[in-house]
C-alpha positions as CSV (number, residue, x, y, z in Angstrom):
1,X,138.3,-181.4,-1.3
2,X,140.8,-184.1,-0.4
3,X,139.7,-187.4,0.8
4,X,142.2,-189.8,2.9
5,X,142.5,-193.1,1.3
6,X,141.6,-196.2,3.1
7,X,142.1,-199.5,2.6
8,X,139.0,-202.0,3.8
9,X,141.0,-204.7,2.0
10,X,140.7,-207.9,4.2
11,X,142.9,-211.0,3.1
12,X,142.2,-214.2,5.9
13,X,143.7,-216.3,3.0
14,X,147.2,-215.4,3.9
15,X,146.7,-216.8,7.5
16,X,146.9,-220.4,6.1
17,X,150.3,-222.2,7.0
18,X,151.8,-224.1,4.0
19,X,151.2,-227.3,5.7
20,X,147.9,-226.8,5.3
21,X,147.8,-226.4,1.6
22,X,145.9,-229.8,1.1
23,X,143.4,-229.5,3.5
24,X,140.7,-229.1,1.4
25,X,138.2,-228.6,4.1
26,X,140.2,-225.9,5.6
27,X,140.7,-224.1,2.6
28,X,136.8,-224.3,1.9
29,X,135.3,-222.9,5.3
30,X,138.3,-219.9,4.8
31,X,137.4,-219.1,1.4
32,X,133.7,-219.4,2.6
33,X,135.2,-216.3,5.3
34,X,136.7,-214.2,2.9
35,X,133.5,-214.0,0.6
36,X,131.7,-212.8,4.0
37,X,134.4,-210.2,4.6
38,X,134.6,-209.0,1.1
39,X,130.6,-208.8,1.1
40,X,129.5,-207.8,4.5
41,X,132.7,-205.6,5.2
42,X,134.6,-204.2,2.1
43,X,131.8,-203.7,0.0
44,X,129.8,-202.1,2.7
45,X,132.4,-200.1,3.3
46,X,133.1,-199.3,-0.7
47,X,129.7,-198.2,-0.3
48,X,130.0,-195.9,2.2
49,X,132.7,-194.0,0.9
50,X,130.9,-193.6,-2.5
51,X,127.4,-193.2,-0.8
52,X,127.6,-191.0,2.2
53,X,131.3,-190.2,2.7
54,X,132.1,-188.2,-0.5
55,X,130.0,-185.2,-1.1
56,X,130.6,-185.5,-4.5
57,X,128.9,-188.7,-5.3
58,X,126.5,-189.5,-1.8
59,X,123.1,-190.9,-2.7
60,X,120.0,-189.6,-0.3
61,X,120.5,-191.1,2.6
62,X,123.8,-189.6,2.5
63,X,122.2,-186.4,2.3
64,X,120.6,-186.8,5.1
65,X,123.4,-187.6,7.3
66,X,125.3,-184.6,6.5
67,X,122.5,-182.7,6.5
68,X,122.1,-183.2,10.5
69,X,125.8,-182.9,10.9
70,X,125.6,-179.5,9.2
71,X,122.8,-178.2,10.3
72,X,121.0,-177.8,7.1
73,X,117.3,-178.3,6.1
74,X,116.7,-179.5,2.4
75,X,113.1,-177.9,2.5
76,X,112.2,-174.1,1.8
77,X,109.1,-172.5,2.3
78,X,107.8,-171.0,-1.0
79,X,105.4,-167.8,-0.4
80,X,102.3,-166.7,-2.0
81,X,102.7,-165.1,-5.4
82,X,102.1,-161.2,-4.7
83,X,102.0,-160.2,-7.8
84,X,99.6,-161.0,-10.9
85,X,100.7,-164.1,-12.6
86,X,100.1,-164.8,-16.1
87,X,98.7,-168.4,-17.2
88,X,95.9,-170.2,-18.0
89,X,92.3,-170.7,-16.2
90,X,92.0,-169.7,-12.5
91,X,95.1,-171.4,-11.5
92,X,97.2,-169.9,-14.0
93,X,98.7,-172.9,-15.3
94,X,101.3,-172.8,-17.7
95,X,101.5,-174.9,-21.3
96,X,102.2,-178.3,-19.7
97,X,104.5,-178.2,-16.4
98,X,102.4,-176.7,-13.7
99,X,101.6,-173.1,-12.4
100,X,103.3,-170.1,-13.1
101,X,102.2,-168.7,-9.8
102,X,101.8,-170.0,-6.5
103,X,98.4,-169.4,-5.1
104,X,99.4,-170.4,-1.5
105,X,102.3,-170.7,0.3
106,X,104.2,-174.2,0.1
107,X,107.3,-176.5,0.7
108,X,109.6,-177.1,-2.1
109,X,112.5,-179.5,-2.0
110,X,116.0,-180.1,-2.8
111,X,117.1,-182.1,-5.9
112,X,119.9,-184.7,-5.0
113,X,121.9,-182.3,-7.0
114,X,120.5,-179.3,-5.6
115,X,121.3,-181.3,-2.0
116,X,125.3,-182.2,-3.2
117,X,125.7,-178.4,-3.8
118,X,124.0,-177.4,-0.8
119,X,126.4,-179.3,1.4
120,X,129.5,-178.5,-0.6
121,X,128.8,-174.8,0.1
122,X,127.7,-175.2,3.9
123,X,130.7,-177.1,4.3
124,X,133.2,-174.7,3.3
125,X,131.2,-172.0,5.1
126,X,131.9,-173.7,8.2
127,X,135.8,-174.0,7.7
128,X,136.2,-171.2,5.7
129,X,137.6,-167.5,6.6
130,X,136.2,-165.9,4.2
131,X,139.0,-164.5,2.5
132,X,138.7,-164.1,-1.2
133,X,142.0,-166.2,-1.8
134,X,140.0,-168.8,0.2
135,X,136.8,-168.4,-1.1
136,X,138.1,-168.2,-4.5
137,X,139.8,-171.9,-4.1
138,X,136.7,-172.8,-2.7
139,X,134.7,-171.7,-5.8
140,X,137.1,-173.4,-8.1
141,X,136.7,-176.9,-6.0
142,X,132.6,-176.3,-6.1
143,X,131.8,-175.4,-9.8
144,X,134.8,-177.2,-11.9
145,X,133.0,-178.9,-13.9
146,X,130.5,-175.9,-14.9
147,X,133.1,-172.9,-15.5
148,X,134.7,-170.2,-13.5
149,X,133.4,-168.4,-10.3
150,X,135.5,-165.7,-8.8
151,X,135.4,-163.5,-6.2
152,X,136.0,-159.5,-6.1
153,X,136.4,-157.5,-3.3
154,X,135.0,-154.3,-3.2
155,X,137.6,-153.3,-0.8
156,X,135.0,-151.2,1.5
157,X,133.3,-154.4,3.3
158,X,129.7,-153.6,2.1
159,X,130.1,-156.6,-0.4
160,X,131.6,-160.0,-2.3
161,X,130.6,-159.8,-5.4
162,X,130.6,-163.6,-7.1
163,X,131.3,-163.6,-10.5
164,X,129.9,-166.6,-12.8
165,X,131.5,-166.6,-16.5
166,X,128.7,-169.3,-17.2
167,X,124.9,-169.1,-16.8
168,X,124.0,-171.2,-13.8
169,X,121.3,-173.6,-14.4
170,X,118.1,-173.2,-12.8
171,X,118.5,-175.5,-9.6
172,X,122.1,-173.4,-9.1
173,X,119.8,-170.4,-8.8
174,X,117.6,-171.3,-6.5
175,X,120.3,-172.9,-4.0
176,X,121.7,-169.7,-4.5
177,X,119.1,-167.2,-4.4
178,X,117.6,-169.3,-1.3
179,X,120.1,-170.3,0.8
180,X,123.2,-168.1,2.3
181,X,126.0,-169.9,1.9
182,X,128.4,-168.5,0.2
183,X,131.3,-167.6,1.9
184,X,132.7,-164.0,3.0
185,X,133.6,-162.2,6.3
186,X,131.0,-161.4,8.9
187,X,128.5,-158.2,8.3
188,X,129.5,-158.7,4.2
189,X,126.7,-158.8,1.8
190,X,126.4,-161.0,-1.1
191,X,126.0,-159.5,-4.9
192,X,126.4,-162.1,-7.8
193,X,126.9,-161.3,-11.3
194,X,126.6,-163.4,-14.2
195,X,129.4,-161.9,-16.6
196,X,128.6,-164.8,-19.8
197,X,125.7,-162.4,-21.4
198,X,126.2,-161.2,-24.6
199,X,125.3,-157.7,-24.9
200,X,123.7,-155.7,-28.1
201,X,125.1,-153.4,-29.7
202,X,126.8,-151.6,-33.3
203,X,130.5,-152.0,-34.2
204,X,133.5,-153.6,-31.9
205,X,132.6,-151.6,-29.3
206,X,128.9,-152.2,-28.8
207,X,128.1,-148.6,-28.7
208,X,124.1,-147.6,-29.0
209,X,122.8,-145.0,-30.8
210,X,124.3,-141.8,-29.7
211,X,125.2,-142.0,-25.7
212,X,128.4,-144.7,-25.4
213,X,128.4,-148.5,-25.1
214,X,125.9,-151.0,-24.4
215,X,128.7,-152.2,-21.9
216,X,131.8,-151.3,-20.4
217,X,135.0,-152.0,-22.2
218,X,138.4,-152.4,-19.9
C-alpha cells in the first residue's frame, strides 16, 4: 500500500526581513509562533498520519474511523457451544484462562491487531477485482512480515483456494474463519490451506505402511 508524502512542515521564521535581525522582540513573539505551529499543527498532523491515516500503524480511535468509512463492525457474535465441552466444574473451565465452552451466546471483540488486519483485508476487497494476480499482490502486501500467502485457481469458479506456507496465529484465524474478506470474483467460494505441516511418515517419501504416501509428492 502506497502512501503520498506530505509535508506539514511550517517555517514563519523565514518571513523575517534582514533588517529585522535585531529586533529582539520581534524575533521572540515569532519564535513563540513557530513552537505553536510545530505543536498544534505539525505534530498533530505527524500524529494523524501515524495514528489514523496508515493502516499499518493506526491506534483505536483510528480503527474506528475506518471502521465507519468501511463499513465494518469489530464485534462478532459468538454462539452457544452445541456440542459437549470438556473442562472443569459446571462451567467447564479450563486450567487457568477461562472456559473451553461457551454456555451462552456472546460478543467477542477485535484485538488492535486483529482490527489492522481486518481493515487491510476490507480495504482491498473494496478496490480489488479479484483476480488472482491481484489478489496475490494483495496477499503479499497483507502478510509480509508473517510468510507467503498465495492464491490458486481452480479454474472451474467453485473456489480460491488461499495457501498459507506458515501457521497463522490464532487471532489470524478467527479474522479469517469469521469474517469474509478475502478477495475473489463474485459467486467464488473460499477454501484455505495451510501447506507448513509436517507430515508422518517412513523413508524420503513419507510412504505409510503398505497403501502409498502420507502426502502427495509433485
Amino acid at each position: 500500500m502506497k502512501k503520498q508524502l506530505f509535508d506539514d512542515s511550517v517555517d514563519i521564521l523565514r518571513c523575517i526581513l534582514w533588517q529585522y535581525n535585531d529586533a529582539e522582540n520581534l524575533q521572540s513573539l515569532i519564535k513563540q509562533k513557530q513552537e505553536w505551529y510545530d505543536e498544534s499543527y505539525r505534530d498533530f498532523w505527524d500524529d494523524w498520519i501515524v495514528n489514523v491515516f496508515t493502516l499499518e500503524t493506526l491506534n483505536d480511535f483510528g480503527c474506528s474511523v475506518w471502521s465507519i468509512i468501511l463499513g465494518i463492525n469489530f464485534t462478532v457474535t459468538i454462539p452457544a457451544s452445541t456440542t459437549p465441552s470438556w473442562g472443569f466444574d459446571p462451567y467447564n473451565k479450563n486450567f487457568f484462562n477461562g472456559n473451553f465452552g461457551n454456555a451462552s451466546q456472546g460478543e467477542q471483540g477485535a484485538t488492535l491487531k486483529q482490527k489492522r488486519l481486518i481493515l487491510k483485508l476490507r480495504y482491498y476487497q473494496l478496490i480489488g477485482r479479484g483476480t488472482v494476480p491481484e489478489s496475490n499482490r494483495f496477499m503479499k502486501d497483507v502478510f509480509q512480515n508473517d510468510g507467503t500467502v498465495f492464491v490458486q485457481d481452480l479454474y472451474d469458479m467453485t473456489y480460491a483456494v488461499y495457501v498459507f506456507d506458515f501457521m497463522p496465529d490464532s487471532q489470524t484465524l478467527f479474522v479469517l474463519q469469521q469474517y469474509d474478506l478475502l478477495p475473489r470474483p463474485a459467486g467464488v467460494g473460499i477454501l484455505l490451506t495451510i501447506a507448513n505441516r509436517i507430515p508422518w511418515g517412513f523413508d524420503p517419501y513419507d510412504t505409510n505402511f503398505f497403501n502409498g504416501n502420507f502426502i502427495g509428492q509433485p
